[in-house]
C-alpha positions as CSV (number, residue, x, y, z in Angstrom):
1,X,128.2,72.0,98.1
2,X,127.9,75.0,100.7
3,X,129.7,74.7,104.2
4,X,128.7,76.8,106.7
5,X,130.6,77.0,110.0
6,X,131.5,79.3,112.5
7,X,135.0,77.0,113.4
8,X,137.2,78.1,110.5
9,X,139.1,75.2,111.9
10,X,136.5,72.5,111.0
11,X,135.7,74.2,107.6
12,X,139.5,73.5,106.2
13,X,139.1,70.2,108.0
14,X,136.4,69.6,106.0
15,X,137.5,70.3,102.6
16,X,140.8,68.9,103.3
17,X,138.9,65.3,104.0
18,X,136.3,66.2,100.9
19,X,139.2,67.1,98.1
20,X,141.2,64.0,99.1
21,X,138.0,61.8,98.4
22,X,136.4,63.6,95.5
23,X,137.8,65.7,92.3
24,X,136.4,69.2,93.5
25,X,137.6,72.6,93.3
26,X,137.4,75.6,96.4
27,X,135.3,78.3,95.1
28,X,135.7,81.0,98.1
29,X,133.2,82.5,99.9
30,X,129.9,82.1,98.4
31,X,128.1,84.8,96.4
32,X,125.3,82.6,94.5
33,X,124.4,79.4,95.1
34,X,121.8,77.6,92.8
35,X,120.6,81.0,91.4
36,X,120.4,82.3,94.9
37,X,122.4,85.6,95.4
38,X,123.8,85.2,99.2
39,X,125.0,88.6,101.5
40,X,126.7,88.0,104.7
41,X,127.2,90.6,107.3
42,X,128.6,89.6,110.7
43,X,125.9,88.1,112.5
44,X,124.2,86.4,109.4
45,X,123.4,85.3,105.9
46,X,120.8,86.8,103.6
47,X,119.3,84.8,100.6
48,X,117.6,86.5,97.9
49,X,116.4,85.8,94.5
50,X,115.9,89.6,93.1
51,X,118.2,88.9,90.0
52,X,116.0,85.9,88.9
53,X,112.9,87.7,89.3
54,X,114.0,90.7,87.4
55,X,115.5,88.2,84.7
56,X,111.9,86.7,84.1
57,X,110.4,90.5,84.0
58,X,113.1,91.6,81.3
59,X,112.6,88.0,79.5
60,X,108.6,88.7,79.5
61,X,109.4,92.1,78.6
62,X,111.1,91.0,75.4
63,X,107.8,89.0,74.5
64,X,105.6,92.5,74.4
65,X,103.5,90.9,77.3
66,X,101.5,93.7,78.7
67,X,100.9,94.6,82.4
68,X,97.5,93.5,83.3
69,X,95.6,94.8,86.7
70,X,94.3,92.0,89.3
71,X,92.0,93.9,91.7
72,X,91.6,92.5,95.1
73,X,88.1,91.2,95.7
74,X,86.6,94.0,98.1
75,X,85.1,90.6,99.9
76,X,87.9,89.5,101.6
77,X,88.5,90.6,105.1
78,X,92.2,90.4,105.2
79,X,93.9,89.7,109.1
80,X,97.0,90.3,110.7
81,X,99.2,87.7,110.7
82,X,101.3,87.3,113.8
């Protein structure tokens, strides 16, 4: 369970209500969250998933997979998205 508040006041309130009903245990500030690697700065959160993608590369890379080159189909007229 992530809580996310800017009232550090409701936050404790919060887990003070949730540990008296269930078994649980206060991890801290969050750093990963269901394989997602979370940054915060002081305006906001960033979620990224860099360490899984390089863990499927390495595990692929352990399987001798070779690289293969997917050309884009000259065809396509790509636009901009707004």
């Amino acid at each position: 369970l992530l809580i996310i508040s800017n009232n550090i006041d409701g936050i404790k309130e919060t887990k003070l209500f949730l540990s008296s009903t269930f078994k649980m245990k206060d991890l801290g500030e969050v750093d990963t969250i269901l394989d997602i690697k979370v940054k915060k700065d002081s305006e906001s959160f960033t979620l990224s998933q860099s360490h899984y993608v390089d863990s499927v590369i390495n595990k692929f890379k352990h399987l001798n997979i070779k690289e293969a080159n997917t050309p884009i189909d000259p065809n396509i007229n790509s636009i901009k998205n707004e």
